[in-house]
C-alpha distance (Angstrom), angle and dihedral (degrees) to the residues before:
residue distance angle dihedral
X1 . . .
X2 4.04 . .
X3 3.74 83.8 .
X4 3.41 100.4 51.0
X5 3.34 94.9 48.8
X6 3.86 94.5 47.4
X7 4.06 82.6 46.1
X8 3.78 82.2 58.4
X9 3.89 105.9 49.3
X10 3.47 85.7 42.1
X11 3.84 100.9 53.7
X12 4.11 80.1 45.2
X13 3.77 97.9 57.2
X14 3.54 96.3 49.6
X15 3.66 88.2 50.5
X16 3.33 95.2 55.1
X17 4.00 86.6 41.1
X18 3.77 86.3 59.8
X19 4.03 103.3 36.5
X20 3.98 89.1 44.0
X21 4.06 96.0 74.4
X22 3.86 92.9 46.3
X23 4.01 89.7 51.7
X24 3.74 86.8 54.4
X25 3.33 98.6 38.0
X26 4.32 98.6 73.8
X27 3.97 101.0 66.2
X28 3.62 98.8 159.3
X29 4.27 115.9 -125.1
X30 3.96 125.3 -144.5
X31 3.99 128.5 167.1
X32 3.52 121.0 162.4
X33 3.96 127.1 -160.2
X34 3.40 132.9 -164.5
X35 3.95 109.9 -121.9
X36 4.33 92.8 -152.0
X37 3.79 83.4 -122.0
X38 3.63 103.0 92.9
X39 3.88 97.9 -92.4
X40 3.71 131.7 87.6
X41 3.94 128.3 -130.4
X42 4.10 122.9 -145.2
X43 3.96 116.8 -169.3
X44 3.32 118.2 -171.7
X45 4.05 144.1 179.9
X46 3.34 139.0 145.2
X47 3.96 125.6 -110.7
X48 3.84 94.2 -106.2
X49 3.48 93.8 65.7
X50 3.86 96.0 -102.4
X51 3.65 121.3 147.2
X52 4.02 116.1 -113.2
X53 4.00 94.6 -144.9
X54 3.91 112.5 153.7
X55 3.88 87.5 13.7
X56 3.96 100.3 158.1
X57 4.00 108.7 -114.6
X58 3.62 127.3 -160.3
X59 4.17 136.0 -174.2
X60 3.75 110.4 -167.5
X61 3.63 113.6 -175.8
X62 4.38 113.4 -135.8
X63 3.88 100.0 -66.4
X64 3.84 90.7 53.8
X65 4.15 85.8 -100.1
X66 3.99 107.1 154.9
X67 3.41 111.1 -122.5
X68 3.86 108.5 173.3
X69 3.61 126.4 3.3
X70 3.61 124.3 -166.6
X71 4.08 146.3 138.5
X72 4.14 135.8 -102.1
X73 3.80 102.5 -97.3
X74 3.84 117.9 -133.4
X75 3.33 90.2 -73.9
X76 3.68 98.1 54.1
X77 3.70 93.1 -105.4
X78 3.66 134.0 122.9
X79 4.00 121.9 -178.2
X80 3.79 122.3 -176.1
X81 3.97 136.7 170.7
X82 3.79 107.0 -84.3
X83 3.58 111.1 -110.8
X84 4.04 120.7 -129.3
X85 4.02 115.2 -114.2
X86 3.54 123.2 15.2
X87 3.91 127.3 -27.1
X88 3.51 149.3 137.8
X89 3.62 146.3 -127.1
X90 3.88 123.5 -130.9
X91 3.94 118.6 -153.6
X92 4.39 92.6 -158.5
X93 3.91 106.5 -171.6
X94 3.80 91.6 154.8
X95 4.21 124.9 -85.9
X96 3.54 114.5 -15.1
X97 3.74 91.5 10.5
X98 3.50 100.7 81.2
X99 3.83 126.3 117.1
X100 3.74 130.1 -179.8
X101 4.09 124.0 -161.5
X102 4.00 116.2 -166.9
X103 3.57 108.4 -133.5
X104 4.11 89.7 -124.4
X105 3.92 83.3 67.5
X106 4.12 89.1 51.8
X107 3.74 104.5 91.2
X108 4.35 135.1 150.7
């Protein structure tokens, strides 16, 4: 029985040894650039290497109002008319993928 059981815990900790890294490994990636002509431009990724196409995208303007709501294209980019006053840009990959740039950080 002790063996068994020691079989067990064993077989679980290198599981988890194993499954750990590739939880890690997905931290999603957004910058966003303003292109000087009026729109914005949002690239985005994640840190495996995997592509962010059909990543939902949202620009809220200051009082969390959505403004424009849109995907990543196939090439993991998403451009959209820059909004007046403040807002910002969510990056919405699902929980724990989410990232959120203020539009003060958004520059050329």
């Amino acid at each position: 029985m002790k063996k068994k059981l020691s079989v067990l815990i064993f077989s679980a900790l290198v599981f988890g040894f194993f499954l750990t890294p590739a939880v890690h490994a997905h931290t999603p990636l957004c910058s966003c650039y303003d292109n000087g002509d009026g729109t914005v431009t949002c690239e985005g990724g994640f840190s495996d290497g995997s592509s962010a196409a059909g990543v939902q995208m949202r620009v809220e303007d200051g009082a969390g109002k959505v403004l424009i709501q849109g995907k990543m294209d196939d090439d993991s980019e998403f451009t959209f008319d820059k909004p007046a006053g403040d807002y910002k840009v969510q990056f919405d990959a699902g929980e724990g993928h989410k990232i959120t740039v203020d539009g003060k950080e958004i520059t050329q």
